[in-house]
C-alpha positions in Angstrom: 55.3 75.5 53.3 55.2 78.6 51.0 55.2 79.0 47.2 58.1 79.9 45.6 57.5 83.3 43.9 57.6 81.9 40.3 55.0 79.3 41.6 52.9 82.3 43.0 53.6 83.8 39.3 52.0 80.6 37.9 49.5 80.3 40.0 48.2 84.0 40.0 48.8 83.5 35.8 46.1 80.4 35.9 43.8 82.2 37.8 43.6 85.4 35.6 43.7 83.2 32.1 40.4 81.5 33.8 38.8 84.2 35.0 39.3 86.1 31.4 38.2 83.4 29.5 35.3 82.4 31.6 34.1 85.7 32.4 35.4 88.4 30.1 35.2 86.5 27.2 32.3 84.2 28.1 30.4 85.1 24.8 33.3 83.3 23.1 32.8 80.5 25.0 29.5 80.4 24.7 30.0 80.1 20.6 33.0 77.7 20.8 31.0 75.1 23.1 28.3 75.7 20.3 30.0 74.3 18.0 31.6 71.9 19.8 28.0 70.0 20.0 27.7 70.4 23.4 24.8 71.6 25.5 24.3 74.6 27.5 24.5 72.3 31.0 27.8 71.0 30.1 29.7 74.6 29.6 27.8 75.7 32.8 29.1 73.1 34.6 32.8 73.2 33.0 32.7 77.1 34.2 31.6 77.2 37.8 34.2 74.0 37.6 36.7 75.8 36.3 36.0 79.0 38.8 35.9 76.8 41.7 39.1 75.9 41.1 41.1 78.7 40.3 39.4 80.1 44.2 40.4 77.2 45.7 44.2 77.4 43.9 44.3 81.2 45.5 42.5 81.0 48.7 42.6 77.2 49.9 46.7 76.7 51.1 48.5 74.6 49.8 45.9 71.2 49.9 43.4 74.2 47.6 46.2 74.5 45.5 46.7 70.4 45.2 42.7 69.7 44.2 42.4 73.3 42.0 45.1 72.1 40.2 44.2 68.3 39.7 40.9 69.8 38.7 42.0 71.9 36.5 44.4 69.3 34.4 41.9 67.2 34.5 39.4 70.2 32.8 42.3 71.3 30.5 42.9 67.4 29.3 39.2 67.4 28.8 39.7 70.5 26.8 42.4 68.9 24.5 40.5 65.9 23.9 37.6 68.1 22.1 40.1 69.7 20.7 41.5 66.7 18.7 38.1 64.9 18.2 37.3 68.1 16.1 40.1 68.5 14.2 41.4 71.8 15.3 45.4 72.9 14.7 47.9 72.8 17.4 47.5 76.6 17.4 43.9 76.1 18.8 44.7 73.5 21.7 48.1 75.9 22.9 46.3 77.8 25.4 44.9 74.1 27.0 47.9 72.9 26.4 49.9 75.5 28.4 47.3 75.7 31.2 47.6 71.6 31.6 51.3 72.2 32.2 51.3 74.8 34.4 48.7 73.6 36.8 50.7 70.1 36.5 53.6 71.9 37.9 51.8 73.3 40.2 50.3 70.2 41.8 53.5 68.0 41.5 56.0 70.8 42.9 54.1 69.9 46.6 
């Protein structure tokens, strides 16, 4: 079974927003998980996660596409849950928001 080109679209869109954020603009995340409290281990762990993921969503078929996508949801709920516990606006949590509902369309439209 193949991807529907607006899946593709999604897909290929998670993988770029990942690997921007977790590589491009790692120094951001670097700060942000600063002060989120949490230690160095933790945002290494979230980004190899995270990378591992988005590889697997492009280069795994359609089962990499199911577990990248789980695992990312599951990262991007994560996310969202820091988020709230430090108070920050909706504005903040949109870009974890949008990535939790794109990789939940992804795994449900298999």
């Amino acid at each position: 079974m193949e991807l529907s080109l607006g899946l593709n679209l999604v897909r290929t869109l998670v993988f770029c927003s990942v690997v921007f954020v977790w590589v491009v603009r790692y120094s951001n995340i670097v700060e942000e998980f600063k002060q989120f409290g949490y230690p160095n281990w933790l945002r290494d762990l979230v980004g190899i996660s995270k990378l591992t993921f988005v590889t697997l969503m492009m280069t795994g078929g359609m089962e990499g596409i199911r577990v990248g996508s789980i695992g990312i949801s599951l990262l991007m709920l994560a996310a969202l849950a820091t988020h709230v516990r430090i108070g920050n606006p909706l504005l903040k949590m949109l870009p974890s928001l949008t990535l939790l509902v794109f990789n939940l369309v992804l795994f449900f439209s298999h």
